[in-house]
N, C-alpha and C positions, 0 to 999 in steps of 0.2 A: 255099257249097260252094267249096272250094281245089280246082284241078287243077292239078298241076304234071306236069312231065316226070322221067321215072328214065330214067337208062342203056338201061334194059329195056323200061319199058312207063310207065304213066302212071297214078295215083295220086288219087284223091278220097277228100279227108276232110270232110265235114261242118261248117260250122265252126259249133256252134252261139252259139242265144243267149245277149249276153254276153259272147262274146267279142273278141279285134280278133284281127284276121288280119294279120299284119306282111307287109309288101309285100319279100320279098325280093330282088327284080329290081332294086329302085328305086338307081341308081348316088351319089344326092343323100338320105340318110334324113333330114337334118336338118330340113328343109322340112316333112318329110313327117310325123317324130314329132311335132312342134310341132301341127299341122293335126289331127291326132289325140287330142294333150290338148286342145284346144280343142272338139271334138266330143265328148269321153269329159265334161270336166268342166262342170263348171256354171256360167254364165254370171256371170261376177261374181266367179268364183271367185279369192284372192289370185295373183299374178303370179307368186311363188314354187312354189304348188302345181302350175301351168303346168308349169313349169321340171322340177319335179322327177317329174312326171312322162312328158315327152316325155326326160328324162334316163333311168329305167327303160325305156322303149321302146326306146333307142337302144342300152342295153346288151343288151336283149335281144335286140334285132334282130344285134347284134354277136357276140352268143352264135350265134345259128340260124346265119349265115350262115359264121363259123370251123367249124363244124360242117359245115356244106356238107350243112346241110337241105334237105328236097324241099320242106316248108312250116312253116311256127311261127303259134301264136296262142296270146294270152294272154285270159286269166281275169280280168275286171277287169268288175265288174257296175256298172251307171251310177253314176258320182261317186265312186267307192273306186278304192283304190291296184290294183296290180296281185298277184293272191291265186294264181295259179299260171300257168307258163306249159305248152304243149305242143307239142313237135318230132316230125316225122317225117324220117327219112334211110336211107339205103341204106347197109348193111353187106353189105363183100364177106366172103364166110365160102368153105370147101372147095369144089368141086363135088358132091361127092359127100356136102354135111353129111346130118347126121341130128340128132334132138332130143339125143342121147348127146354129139356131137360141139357144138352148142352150149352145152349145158350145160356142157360141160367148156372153152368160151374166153368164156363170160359167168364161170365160178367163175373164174380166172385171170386176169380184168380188175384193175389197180390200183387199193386203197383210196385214203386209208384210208376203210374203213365204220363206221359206230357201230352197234354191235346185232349181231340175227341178221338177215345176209342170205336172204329166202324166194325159194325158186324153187319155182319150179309150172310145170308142163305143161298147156297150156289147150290145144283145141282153136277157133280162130277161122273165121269164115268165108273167109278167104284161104290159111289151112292149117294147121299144127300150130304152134305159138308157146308158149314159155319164158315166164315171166310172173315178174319181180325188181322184188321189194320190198324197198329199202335206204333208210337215212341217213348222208349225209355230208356233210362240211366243203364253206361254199364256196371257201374261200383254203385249203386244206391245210397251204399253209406258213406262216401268219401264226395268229397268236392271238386275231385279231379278227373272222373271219371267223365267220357263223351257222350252224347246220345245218339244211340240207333234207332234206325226204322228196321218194323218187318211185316212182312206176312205170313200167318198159319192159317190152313186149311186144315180143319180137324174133319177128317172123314166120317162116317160109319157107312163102313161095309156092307150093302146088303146079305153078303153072305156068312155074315159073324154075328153073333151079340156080347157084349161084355166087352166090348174091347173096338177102339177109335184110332185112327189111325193120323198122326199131325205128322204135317207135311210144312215146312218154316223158311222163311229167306228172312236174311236182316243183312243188312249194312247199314253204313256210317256216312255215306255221302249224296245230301240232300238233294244234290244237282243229279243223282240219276234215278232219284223214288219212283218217277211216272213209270221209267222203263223196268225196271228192278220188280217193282207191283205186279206186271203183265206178264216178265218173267216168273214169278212166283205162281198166279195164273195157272202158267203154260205148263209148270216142272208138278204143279197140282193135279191138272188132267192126264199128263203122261202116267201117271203113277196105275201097278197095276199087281194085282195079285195073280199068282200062279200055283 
């Protein structure tokens, strides 16, 4: 279980099995990614897998925190690479939003996207939440960059105004999007403030 601090009020997400929980606090990651491929991989495992993986930690981790995430954890089942990651953060929106009015500053976010972007209106346990289904570039500007899938559920809490709550999975490998989607789903409902 992550409990972090919002602005507002305080956040638990589940982290489950399989996952790593990126220690966003930590002022020193380097130590910290290393220490974690070393627990993630397999004993014996080449020096370079080490590397490159405590290297995806550390970008991810660099990801969550530019973000100015509440929490991040990544999708990485024992001895495999990292297969998706997932962030929660606090978005400030109107006081006075409504599902109309997000909808309308999620449609207005900057691509570019590839596809049909889906929006859906979910009801979750925390309150009515927007549900975006996209793919896009990771480099936008560059030609070598891959394309990810994700989903964000952007909350709004019944019990707050002025402030949305996105809940995000994205990866990179199109042969697991059905299941990946429904996990996204499932780590959206668990989410819960305290």
């Amino acid at each position: 279980m992550t409990t972090v601090q919002w602005s507002e009020c305080r956040v638990d997400l589940p982290a489950p099995h399989n996952w790593l929980v990126l220690d966003l606090r930590t002022e020193n990651p380097e130590p910290w990614a290393r220490q974690i491929a070393q627990q993630h991989l397999a004993e014996g495992s080449r020096p370079d897998l080490y590397d490159a993986f405590a290297t995806d930690v550390l970008w991810y981790w660099g990801a969550a925190r530019r973000q100015n995430a509440l929490c991040a954890s990544l999708l990485a089942p024992p001895d495999t690479p990292v297969l998706a990651s997932c962030t929660v953060r606090e978005v400030r929106v109107p006081p006075v939003s409504t599902m109309t009015t997000l909808r309308e500053e999620v449609g207005q976010a900057e691509g570019p996207f590839f596809g049909t972007q889906l929006l859906e209106e979910v009801d979750l346990p925390l309150g009515p939440a927007l549900r975006v289904q996209r793919m896009e570039p990771t480099a936008p500007d560059s030609s070598t960059g891959e394309i990810i899938e994700g989903v964000a559920h952007y909350v709004l809490p019944a019990r707050f105004t002025g402030t949305a709550l996105e809940c995000r999975l994205l990866w990179s490998s199109p042969g697991l999007g059905e299941a990946l989607a429904r996990m996204a789903d499932e780590l959206a409902a668990s989410l819960r403030l305290t």
